[in-house]
C-alpha positions in Angstrom: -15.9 -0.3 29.3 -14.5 -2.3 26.5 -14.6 -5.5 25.8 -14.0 -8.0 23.1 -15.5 -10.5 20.9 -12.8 -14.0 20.2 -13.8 -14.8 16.7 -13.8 -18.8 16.1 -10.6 -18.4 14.1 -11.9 -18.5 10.9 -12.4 -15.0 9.7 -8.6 -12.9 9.0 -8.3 -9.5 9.9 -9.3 -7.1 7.6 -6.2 -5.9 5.5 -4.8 -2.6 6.7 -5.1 -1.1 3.4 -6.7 -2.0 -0.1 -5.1 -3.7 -2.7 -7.0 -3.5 -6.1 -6.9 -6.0 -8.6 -5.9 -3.3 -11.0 -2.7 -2.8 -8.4 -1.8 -6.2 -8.2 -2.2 -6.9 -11.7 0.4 -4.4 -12.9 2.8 -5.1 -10.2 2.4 -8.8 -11.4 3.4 -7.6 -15.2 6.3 -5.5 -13.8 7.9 -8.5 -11.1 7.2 -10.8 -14.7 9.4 -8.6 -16.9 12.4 -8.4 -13.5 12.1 -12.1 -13.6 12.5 -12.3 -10.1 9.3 -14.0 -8.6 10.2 -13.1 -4.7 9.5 -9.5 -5.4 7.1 -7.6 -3.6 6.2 -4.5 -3.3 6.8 -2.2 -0.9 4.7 0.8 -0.2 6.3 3.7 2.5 5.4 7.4 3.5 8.7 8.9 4.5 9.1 12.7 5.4 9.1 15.8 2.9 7.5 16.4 0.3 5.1 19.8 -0.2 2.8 18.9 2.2 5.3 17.1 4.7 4.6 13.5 4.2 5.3 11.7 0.8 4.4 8.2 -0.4 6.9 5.7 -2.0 7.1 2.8 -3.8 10.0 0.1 -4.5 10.5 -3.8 -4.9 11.5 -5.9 -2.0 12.7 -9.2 -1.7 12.3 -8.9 2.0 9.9 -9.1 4.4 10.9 -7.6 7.6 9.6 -7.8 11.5 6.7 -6.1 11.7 5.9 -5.4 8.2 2.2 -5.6 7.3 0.9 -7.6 4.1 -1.7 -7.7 1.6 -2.0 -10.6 -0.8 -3.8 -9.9 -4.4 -4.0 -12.2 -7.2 -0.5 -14.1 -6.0 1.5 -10.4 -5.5 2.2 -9.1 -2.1 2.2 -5.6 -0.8 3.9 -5.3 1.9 4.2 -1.4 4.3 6.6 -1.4 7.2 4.8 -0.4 10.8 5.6 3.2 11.0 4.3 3.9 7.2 1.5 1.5 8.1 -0.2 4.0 10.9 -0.9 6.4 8.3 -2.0 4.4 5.4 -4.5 2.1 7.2 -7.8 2.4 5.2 -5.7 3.6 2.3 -6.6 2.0 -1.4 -3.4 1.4 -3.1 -4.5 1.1 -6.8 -3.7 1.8 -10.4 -4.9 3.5 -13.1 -4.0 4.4 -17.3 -5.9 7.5 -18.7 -5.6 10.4 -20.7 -3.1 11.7 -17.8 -0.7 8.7 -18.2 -0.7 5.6 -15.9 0.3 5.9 -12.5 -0.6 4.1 -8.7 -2.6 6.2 -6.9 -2.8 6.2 -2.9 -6.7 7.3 -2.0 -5.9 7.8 1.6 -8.5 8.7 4.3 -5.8 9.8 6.6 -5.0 12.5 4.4 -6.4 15.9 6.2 -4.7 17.9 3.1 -3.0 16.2 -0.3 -0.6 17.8 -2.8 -1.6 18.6 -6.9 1.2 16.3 -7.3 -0.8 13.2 -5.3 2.3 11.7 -3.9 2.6 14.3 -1.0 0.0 14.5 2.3 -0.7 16.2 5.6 -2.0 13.5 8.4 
């Protein structure tokens, strides 16, 4: 049997993934130096790859039906529903080391990942 709690309305969902402040604050810098403030970003896994999915990122003025957002420091992040099923739980975030600076998916989905990071097996 399942049932279900009604909430009073006053606690959101929680997000389907996790946006870091250290995310959202470079996509803030890069949507400052496009001078477009209706750019979000978009976050998709699309097909290929080494490991047969791949994560993607552009900008996107849009938001479409179904899309799923995540609101950090004034920047959205926004994954359409198909991509969404396999990123829920995911942390989207960034990071600058010796390596270089690059986003980085952490995905719990994931049963296998690629050396290259951008690549997965769900």
């Amino acid at each position: 049997m399942h049932s279900e709690t009604q909430s009073s309305g006053h606690a959101a969902p929680p997000p389907p993934v996790v946006f870091t402040d250290a995310a959202a604050s470079k996509v803030g810098e890069l949507i400052e130096e496009e001078q477009n403030p209706e750019l979000k970003l978009r976050v998709f896994v699309s097909g290929g790859g080494c490991s047969g999915f791949q994560y993607g990122f552009t900008f996107d003025e849009n938001i479409e039906d179904g899309d799923s957002e995540v609101v950090n420091q004034g920047v959205t992040l926004v994954i359409d529903p198909m991509s969404v099923q396999y990123l829920m739980g995911a942390e989207i975030d960034y990071k600058e080391d010796l390596q270089g600076a690059q986003f980085i998916i952490r995905n719990p989905n994931a049963t296998t990942t690629c050396g290259c990071g951008q690549s997965f097996t769900a």
